[in-house]
C-alpha positions in Angstrom: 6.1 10.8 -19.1 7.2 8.3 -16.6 5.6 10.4 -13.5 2.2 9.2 -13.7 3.4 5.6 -13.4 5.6 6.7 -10.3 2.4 8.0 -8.8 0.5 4.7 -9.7 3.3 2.3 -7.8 3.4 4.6 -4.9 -0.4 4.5 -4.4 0.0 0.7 -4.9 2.5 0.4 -2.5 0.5 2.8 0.1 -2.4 0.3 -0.4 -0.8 -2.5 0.1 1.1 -1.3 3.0 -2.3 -0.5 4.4 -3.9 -3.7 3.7 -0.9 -5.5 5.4 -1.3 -3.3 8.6 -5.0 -4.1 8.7 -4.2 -8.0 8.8 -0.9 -7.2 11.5 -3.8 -5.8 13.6 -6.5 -8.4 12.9 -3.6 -11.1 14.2 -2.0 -9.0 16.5 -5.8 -9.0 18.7 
């Protein structure tokens, strides 16, 4: 019952992981 919200955090967390490397790169140049 619990795996689909498992599934949910981790995509969160991929997204905000991405969204975070986007503005590291953006500053970084």
């Amino acid at each position: 019952m619990e795996n689909w919200k498992k599934k949910k955090e981790k995509k969160e967390e991929e997204e905000a992981d991405h969204q975070h490397e986007k503005k590291y790169v953006i500053n970084k140049s």
